[in-house]
N, C-alpha and C positions, 0 to 999 in steps of 0.2 A: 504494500500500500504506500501511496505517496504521504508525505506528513508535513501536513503545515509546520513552517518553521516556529509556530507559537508550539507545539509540542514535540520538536526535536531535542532527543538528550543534548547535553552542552557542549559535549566533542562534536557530534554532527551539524549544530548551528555553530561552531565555528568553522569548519567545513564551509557551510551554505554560504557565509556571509565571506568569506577569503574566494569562491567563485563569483560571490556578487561584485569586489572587488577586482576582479580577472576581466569584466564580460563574458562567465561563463554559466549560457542557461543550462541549470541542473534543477532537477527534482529527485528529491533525497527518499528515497524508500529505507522504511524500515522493516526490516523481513522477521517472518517469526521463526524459521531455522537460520543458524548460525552462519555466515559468509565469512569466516577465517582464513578458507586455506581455496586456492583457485578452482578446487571441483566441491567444494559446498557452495561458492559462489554461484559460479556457474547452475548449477542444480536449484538452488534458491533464484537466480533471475531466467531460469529456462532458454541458454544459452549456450555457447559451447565453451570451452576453459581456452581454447584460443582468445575469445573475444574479453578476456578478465584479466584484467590488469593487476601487476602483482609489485607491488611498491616498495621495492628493495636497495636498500640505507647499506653502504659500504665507506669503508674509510680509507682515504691514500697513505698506502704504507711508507710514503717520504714526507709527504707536508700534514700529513694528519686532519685532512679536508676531506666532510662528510660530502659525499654521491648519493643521489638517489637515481637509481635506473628503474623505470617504468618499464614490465616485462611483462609479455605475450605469458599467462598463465598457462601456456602448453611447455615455455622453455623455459629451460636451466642456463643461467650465466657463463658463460666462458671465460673464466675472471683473467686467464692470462691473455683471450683476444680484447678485452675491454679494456685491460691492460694498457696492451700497448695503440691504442686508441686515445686514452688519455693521458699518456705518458710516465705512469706510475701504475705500481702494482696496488692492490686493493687487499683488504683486510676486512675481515667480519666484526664489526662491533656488538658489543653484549648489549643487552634489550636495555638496562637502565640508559645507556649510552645510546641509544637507537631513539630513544622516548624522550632523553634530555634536550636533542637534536630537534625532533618534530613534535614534541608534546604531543603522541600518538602512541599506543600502545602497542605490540605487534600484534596482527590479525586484524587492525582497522586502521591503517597508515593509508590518510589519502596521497594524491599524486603532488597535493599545494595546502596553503593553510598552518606551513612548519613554522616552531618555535626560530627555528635558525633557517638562515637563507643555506638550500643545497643547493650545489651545481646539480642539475637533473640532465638526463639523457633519456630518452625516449627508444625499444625495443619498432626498427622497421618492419617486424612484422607484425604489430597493432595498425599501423600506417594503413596497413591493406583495408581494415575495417571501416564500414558509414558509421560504427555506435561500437563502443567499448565499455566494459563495467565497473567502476573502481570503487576500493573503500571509501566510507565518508567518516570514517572517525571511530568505530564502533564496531567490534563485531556481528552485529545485526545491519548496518547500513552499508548499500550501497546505493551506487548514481551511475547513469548511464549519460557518455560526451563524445562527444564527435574527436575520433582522437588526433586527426588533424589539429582542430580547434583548440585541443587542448597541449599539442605540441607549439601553437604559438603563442597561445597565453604564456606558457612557460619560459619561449624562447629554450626551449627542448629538442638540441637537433636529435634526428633520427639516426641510427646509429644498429649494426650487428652484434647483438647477446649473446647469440649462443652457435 
């Protein structure tokens, strides 16, 4: 169900309102099974886990500068080609350190809306899609964006993950 943002938990009207700030139209569904991991997502917005966006926080293992790669919920990162795409190698931060970053928890990290500004990168195979699914803050929310649209709100170039 879509949910007026007078009854969005607090994580998700922060969400809503960091897209109103974007120019990004979204309507924030709140699901009653759980959108954690990219096939309850998908499952929950009747989808396929291609089209689910999966918001994944890395840290460069030379200047210690949080990434977020937006990723095709079908694929896994290729951290040494992302690598050397950004010029450094990358590192898995621990979740306190992931939440410090985006004031998001993992399993409802949207793609924008973070405590701290990430360089983001955008997986080219979302690109392919007219509608893509992402977190909005919460385990239960997601939002569906045009993921073009949302690679230029971002200034997110597009880029090979995996």
């Amino acid at each position: 169900m879509d949910a007026p943002s007078s009854t969005l938990p607090a994580s998700a009207l922060k969400v809503q309102e960091a897209a109103e700030r974007l120019g990004l139209p979204i309507a924030i569904r709140i699901m009653n099974e759980p959108t954690r991991t990219a096939d309850e997502a998908a499952a929950a917005c009747g989808t396929t886990v291609a089209q689910i966006v999966k918001s994944l926080v890395f840290e460069g293992a030379t200047s210690g500068d949080p990434y977020l790669l937006l990723v095709s919920g079908k694929n896994r990162v290729d951290e040494k080609g992302v690598a050397a795409i950004l010029g450094e190698g990358l590192t898995r931060p621990d979740a306190d350190r992931v939440r410090a970053w985006t004031g998001f928890a993992i399993g409802g990290i949207p793609p924008f809306g973070h405590a701290t500004a990430l360089k983001t990168y955008i997986d080219e195979d979302l690109i392919a899609f007219d509608e893509v699914w992402a977190a909005a803050g919460t385990p239960f929310s997601i939002f569906a964006v045009s993921p073009k649209a949302l690679a230029e709100a971002l200034n997110a170039p597009a880029i090979q993950v995996a």
